[in-house]
OpenMM code with the backbone's topology and positions (N, CA, C; nanometers):
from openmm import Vec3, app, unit

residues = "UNK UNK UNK UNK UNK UNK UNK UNK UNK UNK UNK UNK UNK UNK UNK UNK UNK UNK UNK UNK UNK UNK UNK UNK UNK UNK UNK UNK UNK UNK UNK UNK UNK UNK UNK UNK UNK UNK UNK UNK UNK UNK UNK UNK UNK UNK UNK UNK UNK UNK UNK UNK UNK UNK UNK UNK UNK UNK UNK UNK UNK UNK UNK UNK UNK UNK UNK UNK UNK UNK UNK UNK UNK UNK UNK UNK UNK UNK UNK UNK UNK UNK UNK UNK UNK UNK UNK UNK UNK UNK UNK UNK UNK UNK UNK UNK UNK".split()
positions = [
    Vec3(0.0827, -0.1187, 0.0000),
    Vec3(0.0000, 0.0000, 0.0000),
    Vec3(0.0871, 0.1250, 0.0000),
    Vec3(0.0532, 0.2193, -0.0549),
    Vec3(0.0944, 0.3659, -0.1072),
    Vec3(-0.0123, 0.4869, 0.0110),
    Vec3(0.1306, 0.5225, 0.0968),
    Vec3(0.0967, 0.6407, 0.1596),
    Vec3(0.0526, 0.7439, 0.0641),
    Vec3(0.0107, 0.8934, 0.1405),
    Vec3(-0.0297, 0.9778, 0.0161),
    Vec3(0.1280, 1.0414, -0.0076),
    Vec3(0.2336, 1.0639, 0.0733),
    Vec3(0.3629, 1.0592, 0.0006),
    Vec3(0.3483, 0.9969, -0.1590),
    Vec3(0.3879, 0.8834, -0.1218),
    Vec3(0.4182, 0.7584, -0.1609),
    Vec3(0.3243, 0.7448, -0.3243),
    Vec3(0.2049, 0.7680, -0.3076),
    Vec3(0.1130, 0.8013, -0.4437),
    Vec3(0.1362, 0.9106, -0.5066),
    Vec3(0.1545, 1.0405, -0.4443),
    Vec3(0.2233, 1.1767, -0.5390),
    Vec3(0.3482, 1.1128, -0.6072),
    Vec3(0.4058, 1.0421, -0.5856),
    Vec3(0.5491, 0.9617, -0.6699),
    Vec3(0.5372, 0.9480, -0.8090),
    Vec3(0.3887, 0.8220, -0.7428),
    Vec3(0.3577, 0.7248, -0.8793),
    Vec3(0.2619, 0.8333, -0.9782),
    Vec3(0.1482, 0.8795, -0.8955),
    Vec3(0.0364, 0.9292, -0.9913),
    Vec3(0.0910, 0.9989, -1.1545),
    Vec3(0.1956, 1.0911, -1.0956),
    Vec3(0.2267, 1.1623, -1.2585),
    Vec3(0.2338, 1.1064, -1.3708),
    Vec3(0.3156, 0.9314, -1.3387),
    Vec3(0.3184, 0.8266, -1.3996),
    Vec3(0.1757, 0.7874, -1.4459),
    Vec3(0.1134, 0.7330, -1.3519),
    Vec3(0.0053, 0.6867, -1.4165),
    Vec3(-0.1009, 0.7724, -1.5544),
    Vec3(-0.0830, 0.9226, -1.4917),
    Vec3(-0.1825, 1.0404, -1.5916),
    Vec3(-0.1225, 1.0414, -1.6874),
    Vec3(0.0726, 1.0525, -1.6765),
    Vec3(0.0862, 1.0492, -1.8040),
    Vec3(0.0725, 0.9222, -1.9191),
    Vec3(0.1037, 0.8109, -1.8229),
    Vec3(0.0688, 0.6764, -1.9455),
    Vec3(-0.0939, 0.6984, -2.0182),
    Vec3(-0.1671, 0.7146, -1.9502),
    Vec3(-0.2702, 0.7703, -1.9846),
    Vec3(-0.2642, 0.8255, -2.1376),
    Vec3(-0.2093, 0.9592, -2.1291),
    Vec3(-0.1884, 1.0106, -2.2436),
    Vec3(-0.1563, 0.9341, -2.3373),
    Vec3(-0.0289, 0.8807, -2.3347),
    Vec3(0.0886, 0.8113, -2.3860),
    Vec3(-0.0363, 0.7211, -2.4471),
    Vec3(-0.1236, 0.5959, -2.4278),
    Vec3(-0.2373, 0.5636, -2.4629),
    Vec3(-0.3097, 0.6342, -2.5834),
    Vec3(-0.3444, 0.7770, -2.5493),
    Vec3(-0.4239, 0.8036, -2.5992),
    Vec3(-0.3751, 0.8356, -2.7457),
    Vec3(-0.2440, 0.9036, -2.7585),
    Vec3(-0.1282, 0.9558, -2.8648),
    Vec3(-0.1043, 0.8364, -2.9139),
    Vec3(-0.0797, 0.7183, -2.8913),
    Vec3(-0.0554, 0.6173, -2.9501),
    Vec3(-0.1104, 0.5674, -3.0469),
    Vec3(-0.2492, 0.5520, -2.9723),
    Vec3(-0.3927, 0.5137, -3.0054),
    Vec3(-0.4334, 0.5970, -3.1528),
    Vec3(-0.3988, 0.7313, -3.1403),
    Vec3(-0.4657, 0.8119, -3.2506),
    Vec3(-0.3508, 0.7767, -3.3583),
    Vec3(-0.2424, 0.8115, -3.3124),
    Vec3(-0.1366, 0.7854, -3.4149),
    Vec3(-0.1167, 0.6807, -3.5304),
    Vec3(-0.1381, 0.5667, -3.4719),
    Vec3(-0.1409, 0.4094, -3.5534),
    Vec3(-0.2565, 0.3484, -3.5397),
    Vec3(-0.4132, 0.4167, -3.5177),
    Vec3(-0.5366, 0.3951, -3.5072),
    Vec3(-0.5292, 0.2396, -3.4762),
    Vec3(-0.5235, 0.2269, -3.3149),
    Vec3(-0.5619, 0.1624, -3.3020),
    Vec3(-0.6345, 0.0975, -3.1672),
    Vec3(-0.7109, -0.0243, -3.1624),
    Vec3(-0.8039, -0.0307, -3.0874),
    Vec3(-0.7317, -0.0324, -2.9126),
    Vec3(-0.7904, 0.0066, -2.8248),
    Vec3(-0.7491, 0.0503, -2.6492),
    Vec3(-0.6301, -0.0550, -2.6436),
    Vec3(-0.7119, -0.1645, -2.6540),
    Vec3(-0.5864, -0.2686, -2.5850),
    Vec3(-0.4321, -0.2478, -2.6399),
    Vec3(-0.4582, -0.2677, -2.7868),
    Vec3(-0.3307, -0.2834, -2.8636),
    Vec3(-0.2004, -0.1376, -2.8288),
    Vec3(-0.3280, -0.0604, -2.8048),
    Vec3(-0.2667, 0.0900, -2.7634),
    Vec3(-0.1845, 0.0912, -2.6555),
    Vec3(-0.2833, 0.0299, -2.5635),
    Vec3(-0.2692, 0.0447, -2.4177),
    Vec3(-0.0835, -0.0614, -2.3991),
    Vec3(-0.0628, -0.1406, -2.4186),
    Vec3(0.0140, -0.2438, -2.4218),
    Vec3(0.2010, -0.2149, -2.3814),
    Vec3(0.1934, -0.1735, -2.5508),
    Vec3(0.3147, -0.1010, -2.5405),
    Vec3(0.3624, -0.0105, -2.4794),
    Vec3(0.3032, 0.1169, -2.4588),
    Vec3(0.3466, 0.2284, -2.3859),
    Vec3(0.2750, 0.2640, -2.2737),
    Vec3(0.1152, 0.1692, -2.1809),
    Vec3(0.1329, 0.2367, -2.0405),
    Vec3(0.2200, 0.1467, -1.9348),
    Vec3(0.2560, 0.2345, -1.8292),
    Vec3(0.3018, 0.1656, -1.7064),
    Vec3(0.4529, 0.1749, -1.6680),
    Vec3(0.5356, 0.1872, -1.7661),
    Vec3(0.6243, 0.1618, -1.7049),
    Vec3(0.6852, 0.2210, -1.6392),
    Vec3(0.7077, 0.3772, -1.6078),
    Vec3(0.7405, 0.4666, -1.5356),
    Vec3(0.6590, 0.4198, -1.4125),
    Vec3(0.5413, 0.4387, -1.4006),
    Vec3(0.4693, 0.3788, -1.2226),
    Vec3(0.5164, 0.2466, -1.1894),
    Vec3(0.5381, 0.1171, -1.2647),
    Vec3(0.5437, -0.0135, -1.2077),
    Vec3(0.7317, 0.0466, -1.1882),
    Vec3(0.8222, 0.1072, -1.2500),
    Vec3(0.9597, 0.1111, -1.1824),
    Vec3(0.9569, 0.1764, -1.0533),
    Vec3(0.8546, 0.3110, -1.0394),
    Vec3(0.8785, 0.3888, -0.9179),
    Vec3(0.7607, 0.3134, -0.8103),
    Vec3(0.7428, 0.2142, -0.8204),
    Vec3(0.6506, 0.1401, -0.7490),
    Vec3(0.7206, 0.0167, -0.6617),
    Vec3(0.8441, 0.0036, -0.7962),
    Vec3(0.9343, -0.1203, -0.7360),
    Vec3(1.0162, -0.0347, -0.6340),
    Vec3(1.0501, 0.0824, -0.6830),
    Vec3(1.1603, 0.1608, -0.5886),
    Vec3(1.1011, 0.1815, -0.4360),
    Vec3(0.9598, 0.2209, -0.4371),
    Vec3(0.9148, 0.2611, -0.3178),
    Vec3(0.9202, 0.1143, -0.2115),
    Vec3(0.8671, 0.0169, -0.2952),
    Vec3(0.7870, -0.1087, -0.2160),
    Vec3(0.8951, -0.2151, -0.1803),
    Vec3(0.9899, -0.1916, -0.3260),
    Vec3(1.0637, -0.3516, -0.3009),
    Vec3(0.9772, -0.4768, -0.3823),
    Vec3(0.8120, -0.4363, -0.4295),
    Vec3(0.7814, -0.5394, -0.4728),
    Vec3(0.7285, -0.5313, -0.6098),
    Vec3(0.7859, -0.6346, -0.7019),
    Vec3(0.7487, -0.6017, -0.8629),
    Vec3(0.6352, -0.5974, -0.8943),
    Vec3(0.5380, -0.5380, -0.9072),
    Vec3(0.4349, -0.5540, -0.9276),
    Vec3(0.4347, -0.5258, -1.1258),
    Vec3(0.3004, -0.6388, -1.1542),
    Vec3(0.3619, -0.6746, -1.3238),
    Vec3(0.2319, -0.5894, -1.3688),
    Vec3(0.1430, -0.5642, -1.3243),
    Vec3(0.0128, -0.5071, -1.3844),
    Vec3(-0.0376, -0.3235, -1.3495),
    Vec3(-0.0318, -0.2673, -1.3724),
    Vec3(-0.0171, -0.0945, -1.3806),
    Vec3(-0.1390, -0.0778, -1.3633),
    Vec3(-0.2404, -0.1317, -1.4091),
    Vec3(-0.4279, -0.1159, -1.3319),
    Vec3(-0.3946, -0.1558, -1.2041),
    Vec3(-0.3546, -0.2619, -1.1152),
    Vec3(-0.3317, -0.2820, -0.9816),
    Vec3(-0.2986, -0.1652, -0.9029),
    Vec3(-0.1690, -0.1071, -0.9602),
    Vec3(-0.1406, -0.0100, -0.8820),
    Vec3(-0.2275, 0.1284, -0.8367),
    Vec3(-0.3660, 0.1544, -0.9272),
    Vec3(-0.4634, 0.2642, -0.8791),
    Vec3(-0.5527, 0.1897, -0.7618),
    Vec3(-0.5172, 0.0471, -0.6993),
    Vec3(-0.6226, 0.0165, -0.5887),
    Vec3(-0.4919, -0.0056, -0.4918),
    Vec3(-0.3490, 0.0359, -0.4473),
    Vec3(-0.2869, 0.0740, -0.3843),
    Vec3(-0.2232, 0.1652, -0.2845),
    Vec3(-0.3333, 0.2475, -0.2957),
    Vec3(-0.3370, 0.3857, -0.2256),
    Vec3(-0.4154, 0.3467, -0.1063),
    Vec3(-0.3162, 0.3694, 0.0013),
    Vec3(-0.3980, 0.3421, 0.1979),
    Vec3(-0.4811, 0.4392, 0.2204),
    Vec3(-0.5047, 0.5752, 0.1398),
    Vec3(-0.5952, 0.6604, 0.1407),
    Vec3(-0.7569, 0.5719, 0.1043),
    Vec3(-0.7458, 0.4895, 0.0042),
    Vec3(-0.8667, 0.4245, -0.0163),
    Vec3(-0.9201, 0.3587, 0.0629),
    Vec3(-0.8617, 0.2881, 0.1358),
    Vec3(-0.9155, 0.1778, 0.2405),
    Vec3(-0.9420, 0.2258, 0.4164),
    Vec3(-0.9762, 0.1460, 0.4808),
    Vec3(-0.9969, 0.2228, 0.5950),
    Vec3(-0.8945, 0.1624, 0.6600),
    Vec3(-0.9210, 0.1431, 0.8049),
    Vec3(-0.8032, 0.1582, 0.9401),
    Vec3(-0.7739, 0.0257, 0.9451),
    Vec3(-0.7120, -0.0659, 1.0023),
    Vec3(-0.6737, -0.1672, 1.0369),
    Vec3(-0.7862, -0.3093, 1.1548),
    Vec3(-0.8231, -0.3524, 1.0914),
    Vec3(-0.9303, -0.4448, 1.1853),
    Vec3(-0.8396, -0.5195, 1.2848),
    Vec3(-0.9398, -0.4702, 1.3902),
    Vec3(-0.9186, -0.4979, 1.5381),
    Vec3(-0.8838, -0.6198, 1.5524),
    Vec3(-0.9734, -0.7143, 1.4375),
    Vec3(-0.9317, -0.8605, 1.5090),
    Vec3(-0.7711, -0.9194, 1.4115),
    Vec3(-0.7935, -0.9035, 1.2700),
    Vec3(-0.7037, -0.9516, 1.2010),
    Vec3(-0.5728, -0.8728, 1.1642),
    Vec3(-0.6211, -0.7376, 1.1753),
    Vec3(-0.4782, -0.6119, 1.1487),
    Vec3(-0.4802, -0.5832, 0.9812),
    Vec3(-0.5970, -0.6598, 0.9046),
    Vec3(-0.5390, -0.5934, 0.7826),
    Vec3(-0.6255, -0.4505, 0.7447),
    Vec3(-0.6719, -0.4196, 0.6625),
    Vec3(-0.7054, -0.2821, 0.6313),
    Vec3(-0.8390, -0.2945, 0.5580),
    Vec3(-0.9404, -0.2504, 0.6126),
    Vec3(-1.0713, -0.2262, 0.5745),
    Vec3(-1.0644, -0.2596, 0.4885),
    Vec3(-1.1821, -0.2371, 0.3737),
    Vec3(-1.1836, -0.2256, 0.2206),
    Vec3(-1.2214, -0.0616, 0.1884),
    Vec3(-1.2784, 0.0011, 0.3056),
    Vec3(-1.3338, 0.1342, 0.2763),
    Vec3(-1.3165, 0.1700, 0.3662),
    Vec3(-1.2700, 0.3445, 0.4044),
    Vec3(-1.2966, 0.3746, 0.5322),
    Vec3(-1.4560, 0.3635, 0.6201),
    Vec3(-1.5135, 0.3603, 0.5425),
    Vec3(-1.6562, 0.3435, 0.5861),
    Vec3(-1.7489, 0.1866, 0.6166),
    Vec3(-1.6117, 0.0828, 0.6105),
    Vec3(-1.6985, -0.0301, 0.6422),
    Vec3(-1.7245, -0.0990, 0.7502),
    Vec3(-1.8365, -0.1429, 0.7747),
    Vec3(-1.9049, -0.2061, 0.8227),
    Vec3(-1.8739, -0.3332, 0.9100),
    Vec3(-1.7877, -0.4286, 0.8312),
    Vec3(-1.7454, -0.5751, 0.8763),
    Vec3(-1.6064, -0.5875, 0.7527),
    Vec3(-1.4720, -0.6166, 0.8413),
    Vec3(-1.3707, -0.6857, 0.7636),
    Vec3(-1.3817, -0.7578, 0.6655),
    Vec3(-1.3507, -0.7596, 0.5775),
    Vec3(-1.3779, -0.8936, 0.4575),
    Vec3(-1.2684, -1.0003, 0.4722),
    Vec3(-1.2315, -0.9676, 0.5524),
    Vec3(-1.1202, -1.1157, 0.5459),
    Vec3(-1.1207, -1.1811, 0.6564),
    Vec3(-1.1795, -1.0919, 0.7950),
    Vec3(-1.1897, -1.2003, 0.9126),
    Vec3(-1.3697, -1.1742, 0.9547),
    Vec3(-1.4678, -1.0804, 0.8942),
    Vec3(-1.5710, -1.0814, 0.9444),
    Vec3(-1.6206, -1.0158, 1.0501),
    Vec3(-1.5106, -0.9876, 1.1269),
    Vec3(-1.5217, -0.8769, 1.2569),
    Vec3(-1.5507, -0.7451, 1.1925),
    Vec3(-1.6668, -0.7089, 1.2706),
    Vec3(-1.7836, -0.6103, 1.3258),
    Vec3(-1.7004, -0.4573, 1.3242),
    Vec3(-1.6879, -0.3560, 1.2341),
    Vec3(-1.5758, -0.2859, 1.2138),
    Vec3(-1.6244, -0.1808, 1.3741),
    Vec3(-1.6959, -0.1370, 1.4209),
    Vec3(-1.8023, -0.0552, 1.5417),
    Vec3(-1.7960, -0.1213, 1.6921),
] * unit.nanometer
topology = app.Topology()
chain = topology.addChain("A")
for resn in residues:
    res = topology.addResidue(resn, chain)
    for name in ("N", "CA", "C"):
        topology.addAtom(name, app.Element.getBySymbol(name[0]), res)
């Protein structure tokens, strides 16, 4: 997980692959995927390895990495909400209230 430090790093990366997508895409008309392939990610999955230590191979993963998204740590198991706003852990079932 990505502090909000830690996400100001990556994000520029991610908006710009974005682009990089889109310029691609228009350039050699072609359809998202084929676009998408070659040129997004790799600037976020390197500064992702730098922060974490861990390779992560897929560049959509990394926008559900941010500890800003999730909530606090469950009481019974220690891992991290799914939302700050939930209800019951999804991984041990304990009562988040």
């Amino acid at each position: 997980m990505l502090d909000e430090h830690e996400w100001q790093v990556i994000l520029p990366d991610l908006t710009a692959g974005m682009q990089q997508i889109k310029d691609h895409r228009r350039r050699h008309n072609l359809p998202i995927q084929e676009a998408k392939d070659p040129v997004y990610g790799g600037g976020a999955l390197e500064h992702y390895f730098q922060l974490t230590g861990y390779r992560e191979t897929k560049v959509e993963a990394l926008w559900h990495h941010r500890l800003a998204k999730h909530g606090p740590p469950c009481r019974g198991c220690g891992k991290p909400l799914r939302t700050p706003r939930a209800a019951f852990c999804a991984a041990c079932g304990l009562a988040s209230t």
